[in-house]
C-alpha positions in Angstrom: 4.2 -20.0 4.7 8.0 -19.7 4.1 9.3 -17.1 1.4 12.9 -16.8 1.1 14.4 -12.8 0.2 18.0 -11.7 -0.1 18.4 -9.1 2.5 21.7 -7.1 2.4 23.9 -7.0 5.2 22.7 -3.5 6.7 19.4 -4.4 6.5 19.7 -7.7 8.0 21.8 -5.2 11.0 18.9 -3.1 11.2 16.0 -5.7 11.5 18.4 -7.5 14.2 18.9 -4.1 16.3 14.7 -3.7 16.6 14.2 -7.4 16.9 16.7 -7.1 20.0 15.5 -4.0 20.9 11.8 -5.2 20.9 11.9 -8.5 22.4 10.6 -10.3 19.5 12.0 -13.0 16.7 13.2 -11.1 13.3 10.4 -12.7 11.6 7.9 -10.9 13.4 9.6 -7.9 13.1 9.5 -8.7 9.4 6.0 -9.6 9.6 4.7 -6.7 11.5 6.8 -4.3 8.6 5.3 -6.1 5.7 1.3 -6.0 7.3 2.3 -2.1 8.2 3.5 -1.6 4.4 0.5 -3.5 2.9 -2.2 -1.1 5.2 -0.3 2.2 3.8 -0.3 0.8 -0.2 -4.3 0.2 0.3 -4.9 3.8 2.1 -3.0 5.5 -0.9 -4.8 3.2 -3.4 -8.0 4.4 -2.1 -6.8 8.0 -2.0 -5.7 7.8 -5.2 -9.7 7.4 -6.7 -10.4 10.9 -5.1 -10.1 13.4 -7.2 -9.9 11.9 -10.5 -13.1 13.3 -11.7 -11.4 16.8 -11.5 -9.8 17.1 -14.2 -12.6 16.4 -16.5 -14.1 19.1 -18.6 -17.7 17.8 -18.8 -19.7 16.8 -15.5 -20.4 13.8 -13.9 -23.8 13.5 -14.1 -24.0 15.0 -18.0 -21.5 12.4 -18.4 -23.8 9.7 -17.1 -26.6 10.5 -19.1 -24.7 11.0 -22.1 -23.8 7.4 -21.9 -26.7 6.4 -21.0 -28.1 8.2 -23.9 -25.5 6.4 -26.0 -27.3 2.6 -25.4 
């Protein structure tokens, strides 16, 4: 699938140099950034679950109960 995005003129340098520099078409150096961005987003969305019990003043099973309680 084709996507077309404005690149400015430092970028499109940049991408160029490691296309050159790598052997390989600027698309896949595109590609290969874009798959490399997408895995980092997911680990930090799944990082970002960890934790958020913490803050909480009651506990998670009293919690659970509670609503469970509540039906």
């Amino acid at each position: 699938m084709r996507i077309l995005v404005d690149l400015g003129e430092t970028q499109v340098l940049a991408l160029d140099e490691l296309a050159h520099k790598d052997k390989r078409s600027r698309a896949a150096v595109i590609r290969q950034a874009i798959d490399e961005y997408l895995v980092r987003r997911r680990k930090l969305e799944e990082l970002d679950a960890f934790g958020l019990w913490g803050e909480r003043k009651i506990d998670g099973l009293a919690y659970q109960e509670q609503v469970r309680g509540d039906w």
